[in-house]
C-alpha positions as CSV (number, residue, x, y, z in Angstrom):
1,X,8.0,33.1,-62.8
2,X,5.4,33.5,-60.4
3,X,2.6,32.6,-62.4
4,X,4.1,29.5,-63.3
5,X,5.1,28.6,-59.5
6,X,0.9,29.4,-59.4
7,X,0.2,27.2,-62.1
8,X,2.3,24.6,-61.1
9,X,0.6,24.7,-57.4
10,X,-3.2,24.8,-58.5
11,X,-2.4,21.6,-61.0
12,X,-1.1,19.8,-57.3
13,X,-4.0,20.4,-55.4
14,X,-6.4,19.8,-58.7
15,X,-4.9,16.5,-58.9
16,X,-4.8,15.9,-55.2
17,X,-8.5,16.2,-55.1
18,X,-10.4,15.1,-58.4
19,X,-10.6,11.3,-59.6
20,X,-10.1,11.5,-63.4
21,X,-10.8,15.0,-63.4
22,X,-13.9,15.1,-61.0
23,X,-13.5,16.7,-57.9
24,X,-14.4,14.6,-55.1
25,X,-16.9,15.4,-52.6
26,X,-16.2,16.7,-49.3
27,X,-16.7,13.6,-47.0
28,X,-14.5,11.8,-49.4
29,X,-11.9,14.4,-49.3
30,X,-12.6,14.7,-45.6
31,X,-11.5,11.0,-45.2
32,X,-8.6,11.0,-47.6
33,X,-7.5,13.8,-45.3
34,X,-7.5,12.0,-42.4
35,X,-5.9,8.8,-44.5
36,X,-2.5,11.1,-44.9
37,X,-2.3,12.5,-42.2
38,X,-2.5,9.4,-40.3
39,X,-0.1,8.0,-42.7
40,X,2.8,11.2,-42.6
41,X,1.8,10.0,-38.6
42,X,3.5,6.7,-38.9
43,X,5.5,7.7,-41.2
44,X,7.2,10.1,-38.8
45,X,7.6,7.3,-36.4
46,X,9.1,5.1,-38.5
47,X,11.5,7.3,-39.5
48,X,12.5,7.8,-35.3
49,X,12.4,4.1,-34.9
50,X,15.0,3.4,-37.4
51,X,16.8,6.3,-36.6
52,X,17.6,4.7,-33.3
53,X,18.7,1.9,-34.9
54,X,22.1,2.5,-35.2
55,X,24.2,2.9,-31.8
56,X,24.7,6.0,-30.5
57,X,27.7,7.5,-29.6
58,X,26.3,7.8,-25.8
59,X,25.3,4.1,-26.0
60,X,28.9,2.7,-27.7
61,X,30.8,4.3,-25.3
62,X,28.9,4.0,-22.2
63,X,31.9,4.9,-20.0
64,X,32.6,7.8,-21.2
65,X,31.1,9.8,-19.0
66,X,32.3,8.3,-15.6
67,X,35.8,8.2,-16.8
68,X,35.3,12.0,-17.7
69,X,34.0,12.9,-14.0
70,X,36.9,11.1,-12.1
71,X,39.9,12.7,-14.2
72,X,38.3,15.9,-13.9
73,X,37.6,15.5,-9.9
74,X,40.6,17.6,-8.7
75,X,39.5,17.4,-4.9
76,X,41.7,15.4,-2.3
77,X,40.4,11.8,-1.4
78,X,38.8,11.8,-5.3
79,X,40.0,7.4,-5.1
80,X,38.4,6.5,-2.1
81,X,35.2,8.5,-2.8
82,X,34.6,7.2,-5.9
83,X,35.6,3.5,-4.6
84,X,33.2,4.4,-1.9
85,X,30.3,5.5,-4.1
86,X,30.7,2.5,-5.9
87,X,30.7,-0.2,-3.4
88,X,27.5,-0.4,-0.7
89,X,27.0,-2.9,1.6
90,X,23.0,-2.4,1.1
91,X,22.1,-4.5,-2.1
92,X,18.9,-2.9,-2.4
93,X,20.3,1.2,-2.7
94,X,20.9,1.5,-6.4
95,X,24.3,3.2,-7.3
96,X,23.8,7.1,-8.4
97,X,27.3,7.1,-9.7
98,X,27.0,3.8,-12.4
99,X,26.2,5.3,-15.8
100,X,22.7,6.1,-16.7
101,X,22.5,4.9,-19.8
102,X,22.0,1.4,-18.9
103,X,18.4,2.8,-18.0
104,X,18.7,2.6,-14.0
105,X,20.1,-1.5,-14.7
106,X,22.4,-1.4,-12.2
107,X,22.1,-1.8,-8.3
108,X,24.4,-2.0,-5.8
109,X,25.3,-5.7,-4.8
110,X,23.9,-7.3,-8.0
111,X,23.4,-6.7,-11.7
112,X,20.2,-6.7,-13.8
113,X,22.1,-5.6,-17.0
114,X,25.2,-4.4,-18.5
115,X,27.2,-2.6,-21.0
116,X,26.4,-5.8,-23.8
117,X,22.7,-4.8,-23.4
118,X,22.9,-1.8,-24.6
119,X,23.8,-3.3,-28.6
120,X,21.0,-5.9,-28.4
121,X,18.6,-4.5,-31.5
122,X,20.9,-2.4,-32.5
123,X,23.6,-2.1,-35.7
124,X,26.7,-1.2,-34.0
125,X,28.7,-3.0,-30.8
126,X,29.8,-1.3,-27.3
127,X,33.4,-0.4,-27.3
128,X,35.7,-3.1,-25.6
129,X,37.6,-0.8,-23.5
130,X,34.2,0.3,-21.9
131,X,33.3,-3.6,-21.3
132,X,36.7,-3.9,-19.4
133,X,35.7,-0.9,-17.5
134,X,32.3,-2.6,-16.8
135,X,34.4,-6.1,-15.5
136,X,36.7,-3.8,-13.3
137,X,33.8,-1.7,-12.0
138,X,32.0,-5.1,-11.2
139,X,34.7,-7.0,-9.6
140,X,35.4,-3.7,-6.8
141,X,31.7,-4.4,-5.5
142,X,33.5,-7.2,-4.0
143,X,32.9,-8.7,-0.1
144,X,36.3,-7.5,1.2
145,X,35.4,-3.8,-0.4
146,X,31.9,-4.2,1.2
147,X,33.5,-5.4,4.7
148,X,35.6,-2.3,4.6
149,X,32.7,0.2,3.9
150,X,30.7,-1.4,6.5
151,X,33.2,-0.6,9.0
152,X,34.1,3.1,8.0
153,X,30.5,3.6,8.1
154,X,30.4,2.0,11.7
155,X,33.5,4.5,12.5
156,X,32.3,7.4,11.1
157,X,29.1,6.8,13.5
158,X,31.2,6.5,16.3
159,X,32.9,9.8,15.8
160,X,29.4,11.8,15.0
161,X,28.4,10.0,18.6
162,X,31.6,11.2,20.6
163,X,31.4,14.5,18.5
164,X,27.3,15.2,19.6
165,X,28.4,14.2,23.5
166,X,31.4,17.1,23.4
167,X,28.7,19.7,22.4
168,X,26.4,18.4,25.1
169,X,28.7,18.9,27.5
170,X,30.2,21.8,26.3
171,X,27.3,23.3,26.4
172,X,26.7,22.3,30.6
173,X,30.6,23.1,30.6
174,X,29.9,26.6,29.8
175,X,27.3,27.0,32.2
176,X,28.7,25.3,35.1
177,X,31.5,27.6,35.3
178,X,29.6,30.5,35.1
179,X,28.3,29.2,38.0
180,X,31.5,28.6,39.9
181,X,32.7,32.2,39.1
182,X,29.4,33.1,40.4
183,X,30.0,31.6,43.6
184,X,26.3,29.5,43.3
185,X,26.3,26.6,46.0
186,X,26.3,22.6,43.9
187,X,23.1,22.3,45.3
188,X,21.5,24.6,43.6
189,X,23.2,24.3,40.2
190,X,21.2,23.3,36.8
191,X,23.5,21.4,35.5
192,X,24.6,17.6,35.8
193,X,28.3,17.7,35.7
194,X,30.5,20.0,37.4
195,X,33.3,21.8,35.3
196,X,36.1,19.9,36.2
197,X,34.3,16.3,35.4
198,X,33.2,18.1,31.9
199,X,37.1,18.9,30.9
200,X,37.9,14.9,31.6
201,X,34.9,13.9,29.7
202,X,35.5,16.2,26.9
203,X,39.6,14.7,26.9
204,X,37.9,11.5,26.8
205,X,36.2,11.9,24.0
206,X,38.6,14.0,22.0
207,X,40.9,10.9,22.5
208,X,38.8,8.4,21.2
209,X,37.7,10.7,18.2
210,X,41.5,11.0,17.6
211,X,41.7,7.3,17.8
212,X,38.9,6.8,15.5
213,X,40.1,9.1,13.0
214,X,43.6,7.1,12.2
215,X,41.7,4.4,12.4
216,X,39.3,5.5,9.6
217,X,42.1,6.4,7.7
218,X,43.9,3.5,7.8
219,X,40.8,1.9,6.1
220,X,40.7,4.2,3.5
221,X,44.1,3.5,2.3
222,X,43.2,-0.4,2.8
223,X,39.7,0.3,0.7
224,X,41.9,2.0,-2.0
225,X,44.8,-0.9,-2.1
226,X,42.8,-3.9,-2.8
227,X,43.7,-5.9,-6.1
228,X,39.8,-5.3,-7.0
229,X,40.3,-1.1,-6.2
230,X,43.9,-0.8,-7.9
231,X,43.1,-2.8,-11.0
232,X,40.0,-0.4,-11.9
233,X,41.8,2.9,-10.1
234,X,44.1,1.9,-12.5
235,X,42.2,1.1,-15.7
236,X,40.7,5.1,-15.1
237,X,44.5,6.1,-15.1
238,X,45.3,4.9,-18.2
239,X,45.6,7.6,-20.8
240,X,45.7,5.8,-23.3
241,X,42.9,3.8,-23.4
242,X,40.9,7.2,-22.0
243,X,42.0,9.0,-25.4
244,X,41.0,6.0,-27.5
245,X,37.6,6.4,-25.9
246,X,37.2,10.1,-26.4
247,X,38.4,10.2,-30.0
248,X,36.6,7.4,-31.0
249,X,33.3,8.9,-28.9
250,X,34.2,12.4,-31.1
251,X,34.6,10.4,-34.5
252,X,31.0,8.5,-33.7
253,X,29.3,12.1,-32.6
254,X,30.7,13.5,-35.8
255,X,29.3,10.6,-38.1
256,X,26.3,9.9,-36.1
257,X,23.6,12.4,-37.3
258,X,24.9,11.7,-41.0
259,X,24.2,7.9,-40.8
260,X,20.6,8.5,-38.8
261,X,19.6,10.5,-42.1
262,X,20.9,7.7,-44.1
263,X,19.0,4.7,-42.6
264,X,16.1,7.6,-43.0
265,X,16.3,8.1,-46.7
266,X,17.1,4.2,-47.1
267,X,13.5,3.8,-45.5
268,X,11.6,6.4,-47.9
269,X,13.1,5.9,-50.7
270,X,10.9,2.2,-51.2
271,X,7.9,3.6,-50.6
272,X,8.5,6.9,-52.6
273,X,9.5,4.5,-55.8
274,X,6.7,2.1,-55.0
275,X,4.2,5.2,-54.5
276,X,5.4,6.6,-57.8
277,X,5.9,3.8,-59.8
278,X,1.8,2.8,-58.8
279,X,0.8,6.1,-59.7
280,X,1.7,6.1,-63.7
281,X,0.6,2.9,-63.7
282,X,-2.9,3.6,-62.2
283,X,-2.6,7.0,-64.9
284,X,-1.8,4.7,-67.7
285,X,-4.7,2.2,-67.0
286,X,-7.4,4.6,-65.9
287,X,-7.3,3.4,-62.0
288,X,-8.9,6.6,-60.8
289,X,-9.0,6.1,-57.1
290,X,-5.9,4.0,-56.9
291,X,-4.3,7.0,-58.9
292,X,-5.4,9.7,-56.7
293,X,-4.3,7.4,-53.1
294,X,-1.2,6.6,-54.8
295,X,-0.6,10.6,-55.9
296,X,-1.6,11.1,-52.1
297,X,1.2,8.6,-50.7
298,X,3.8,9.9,-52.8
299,X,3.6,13.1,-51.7
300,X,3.5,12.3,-47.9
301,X,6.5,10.5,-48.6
302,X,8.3,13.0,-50.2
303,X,7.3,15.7,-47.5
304,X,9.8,13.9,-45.0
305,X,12.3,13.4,-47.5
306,X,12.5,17.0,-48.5
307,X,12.5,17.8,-44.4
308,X,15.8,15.4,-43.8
309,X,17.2,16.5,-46.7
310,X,17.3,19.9,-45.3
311,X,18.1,18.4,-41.9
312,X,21.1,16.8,-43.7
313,X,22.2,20.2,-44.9
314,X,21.8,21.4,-40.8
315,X,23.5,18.9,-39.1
316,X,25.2,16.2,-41.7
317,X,29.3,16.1,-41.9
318,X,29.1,18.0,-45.0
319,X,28.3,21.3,-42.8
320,X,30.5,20.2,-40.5
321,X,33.3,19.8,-42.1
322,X,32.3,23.3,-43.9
323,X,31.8,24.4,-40.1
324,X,35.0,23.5,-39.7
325,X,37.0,24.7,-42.7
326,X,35.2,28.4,-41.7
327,X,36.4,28.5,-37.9
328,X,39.8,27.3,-39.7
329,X,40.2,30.3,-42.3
330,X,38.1,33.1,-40.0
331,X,38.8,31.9,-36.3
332,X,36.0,33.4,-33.7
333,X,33.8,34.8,-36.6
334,X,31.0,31.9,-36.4
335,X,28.2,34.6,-37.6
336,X,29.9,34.0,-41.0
337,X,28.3,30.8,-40.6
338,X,25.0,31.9,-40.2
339,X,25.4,33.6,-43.4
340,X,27.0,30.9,-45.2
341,X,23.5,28.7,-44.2
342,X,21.6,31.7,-44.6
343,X,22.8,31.8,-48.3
344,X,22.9,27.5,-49.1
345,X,19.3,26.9,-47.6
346,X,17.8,28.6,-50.3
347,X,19.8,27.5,-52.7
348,X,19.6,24.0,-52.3
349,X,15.6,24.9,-51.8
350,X,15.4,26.1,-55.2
351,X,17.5,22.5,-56.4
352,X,14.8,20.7,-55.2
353,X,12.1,22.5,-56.4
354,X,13.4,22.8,-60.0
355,X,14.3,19.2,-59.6
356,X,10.4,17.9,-58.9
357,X,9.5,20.2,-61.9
358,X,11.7,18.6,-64.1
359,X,11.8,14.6,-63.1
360,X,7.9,14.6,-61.4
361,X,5.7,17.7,-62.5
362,X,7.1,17.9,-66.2
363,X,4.4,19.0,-68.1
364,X,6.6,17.8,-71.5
365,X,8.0,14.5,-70.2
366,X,4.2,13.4,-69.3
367,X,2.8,14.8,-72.7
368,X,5.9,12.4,-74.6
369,X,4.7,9.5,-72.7
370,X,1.0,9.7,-73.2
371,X,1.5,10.7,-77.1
372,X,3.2,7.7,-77.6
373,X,0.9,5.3,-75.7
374,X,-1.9,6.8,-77.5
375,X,-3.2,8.8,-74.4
376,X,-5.0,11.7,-73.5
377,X,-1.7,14.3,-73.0
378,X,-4.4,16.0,-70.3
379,X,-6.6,12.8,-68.3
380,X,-4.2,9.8,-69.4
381,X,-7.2,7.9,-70.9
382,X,-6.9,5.9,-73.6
383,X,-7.9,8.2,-77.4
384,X,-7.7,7.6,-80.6
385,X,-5.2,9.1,-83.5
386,X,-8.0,10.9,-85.0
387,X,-9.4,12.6,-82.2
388,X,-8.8,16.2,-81.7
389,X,-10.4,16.4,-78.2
390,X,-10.2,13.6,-75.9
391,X,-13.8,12.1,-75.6
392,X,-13.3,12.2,-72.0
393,X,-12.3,15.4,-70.4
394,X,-12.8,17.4,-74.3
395,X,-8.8,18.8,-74.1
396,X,-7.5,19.7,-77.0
397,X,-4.5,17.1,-78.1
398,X,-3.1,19.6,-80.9
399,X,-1.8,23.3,-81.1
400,X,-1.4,25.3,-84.3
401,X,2.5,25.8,-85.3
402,X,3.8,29.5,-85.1
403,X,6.1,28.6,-88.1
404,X,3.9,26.1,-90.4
405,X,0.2,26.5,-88.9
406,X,-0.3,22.3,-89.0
407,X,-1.7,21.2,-85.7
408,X,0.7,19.6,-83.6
409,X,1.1,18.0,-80.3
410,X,0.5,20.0,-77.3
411,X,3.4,20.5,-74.4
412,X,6.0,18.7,-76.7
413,X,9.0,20.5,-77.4
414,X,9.2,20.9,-81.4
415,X,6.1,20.9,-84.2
416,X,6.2,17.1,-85.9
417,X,6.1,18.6,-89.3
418,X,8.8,21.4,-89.4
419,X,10.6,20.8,-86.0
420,X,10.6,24.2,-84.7
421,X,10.4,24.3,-81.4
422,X,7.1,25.3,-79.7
423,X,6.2,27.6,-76.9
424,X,5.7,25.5,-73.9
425,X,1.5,25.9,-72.6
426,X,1.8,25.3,-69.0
């Protein structure tokens, strides 16, 4: 078995480097080289590009996330914050709380994008509920919203002003009396009030930060009660729509991976059929060069097939729902997992490998084809009936029989004059 995986990989890389059976020199190769790999390059790239193609789960339901962070926000006041977050008075302060994935589109007090962007050149469409959210969200950045932040913020200013004065004077307070128990003369006091003005002062204040402070709540409760405010505080309320989201943001996560490696394989599998279907026709016409590049493309295409094919067996649905069926029948054993993959990698490995040598490095099904179309069952080049050894690369074109001892073709199954079947010269 080993010698044949050996034999098998010394005919690649002969045929990966010679040009009907002439190995090319070392600039050439040098340059073919650089050829592939700047092909597998793009390649690679093509295969992210289209991968992005279809909408992501992220990108279809953009909303997701927000709605997520408000129902989970268990701290008191969690209405008027997030109204407050959302709604500035300063149009050019971009909004940390509107979702990123609109790539930083949004800014408070105007819109350079939306949700709809987000499906332009792309195969999919943004969920409706999540364009709802996006016309609620929009319509609380509203003038009467922004006229209500604009005076909380002047309260809350106030109260930090009346709140700085108190310590001031608390501060002198403290000291001033020390004096007085002291028995110090006015006159020669440090400080600029005397106790008994501080206390009033301090009352003062206290009032008007009591004052304030209804005040400021009153506006909260007006901030949270517009129409604009309830409609969308009531949107993020609705369960139902909230589940429809997350299962159908769960049901796109689950499918997603599996439909990236589809639009994959749906853009290698051209080229590898092109790549291969050049290649026996450069063999059958004696195209040297065109059949060595051609040989070279198909195998660069087949090297990212075989990766996302594995990838597939990783990641697609087909593991997870085997994930799935596991943590069903075993529970909290996941390292049963681990074995299960350790186990089917190598399996499916070996599919593929006895699969090329089958359908692409079949040693037989090449000999069939070139016996019938006259060719050399070694070089491809055109021979005649007659010849024993092909005039071009001298390989022998017959065998002796083990049961008859006529000369037959080589690499095909059976003798043509007794039909047994023949040992197999690899």
């Amino acid at each position: 078995m080993f010698s044949r995986f050996r034999r098998a990989i010394g005919r690649f890389f002969n045929r990966s480097r010679r040009i009907n059976h002439k190995p090319i020199n070392r600039f050439s190769l040098i340059i073919i080289i650089l050829v592939d790999l700047f092909i597998l390059f793009n390649v690679f790239a093509g295969l992210d590009d289209i991968s992005r193609w279809p909408l992501s789960p992220e990108k279809t339901y953009p909303c997701r996330s927000e709605w997520i962070s408000y129902r989970e926000d268990t701290a008191e006041e969690k209405d008027y914050r997030f109204i407050n977050q959302l709604v500035s008075s300063d149009s050019d302060t971009q909004n940390p709380r509107l979702p990123a994935t609109i790539n930083q589109s949004y800014y408070r007090g105007s819109y350079y994008g939306s949700y709809q962007d987000l499906g332009r050149g792309h195969l999919g469409e943004v969920s409706e509920i999540c364009l709802q959210y996006e016309s609620a969200l929009e319509a609380v950045d509203s003038l009467d919203n922004k006229t209500i932040i604009s005076r909380i913020n002047d309260i809350q200013a106030e109260i930090s002003s009346f709140t700085r004065q108190n310590a001031d004077i608390r501060q002198q307070y403290d000291s001033t009396l020390l004096e007085e128990i002291a028995g110090q003369p006015r006159e020669q006091s440090i400080n600029a009030v005397e106790a008994a003005q501080a206390r009033r002062e301090i009352e003062q204040n206290d009032q008007a930060i009591a004052q304030r402070e209804a005040t400021l709540e009153t506006l909260k409760t007006e901030l949270i009660s517009t129409p604009e405010s309830q409609t969308f505080l009531s949107l993020l309320s609705d369960d139902t729509r909230f589940n429809q989201i997350d299962n159908g943001y769960q049901r796109a996560s689950f499918w997603y991976p599996s439909i990236q490696l589809f639009f994959q394989g749906l853009f290698l599998l051209p080229l590898i059929v092109v790549a291969s279907g050049v290649n026996r026709l450069a063999e059958r016409r004696d195209y040297g060069y065109i059949s060595l590049i051609s040989w070279h493309l198909f195998v660069i295409f087949c090297i990212p097939l075989v990766w996302k094919i594995f990838e597939f067996l990783q990641f697609g649905f087909l593991i997870e729902l085997l994930i799935e069926f596991l943590e069903f029948l075993f529970g909290g054993l996941r390292f049963l997992i681990n074995y299960l993959q350790i186990l089917l990698i190598p399996a499916i490995g070996f599919g593929v490998i006895k699969f090329f040598q089958r359908f692409v490095f079949n040693t037989r099904l090449q000999a069939a084809n070139r016996v019938q179309s006259g060719r050399c069952v070694n070089c491809a080049k055109k021979i005649r009936k007659r010849d024993l050894h092909c005039p071009h690369c001298s390989y022998s074109q017959y065998q002796e029989c083990t049961n008859c001892h006529n000369l037959t073709y080589r690499h095909l199954p059976h003798c043509k004059h007794c039909g047994t079947e023949q040992t197999l010269e690899l």
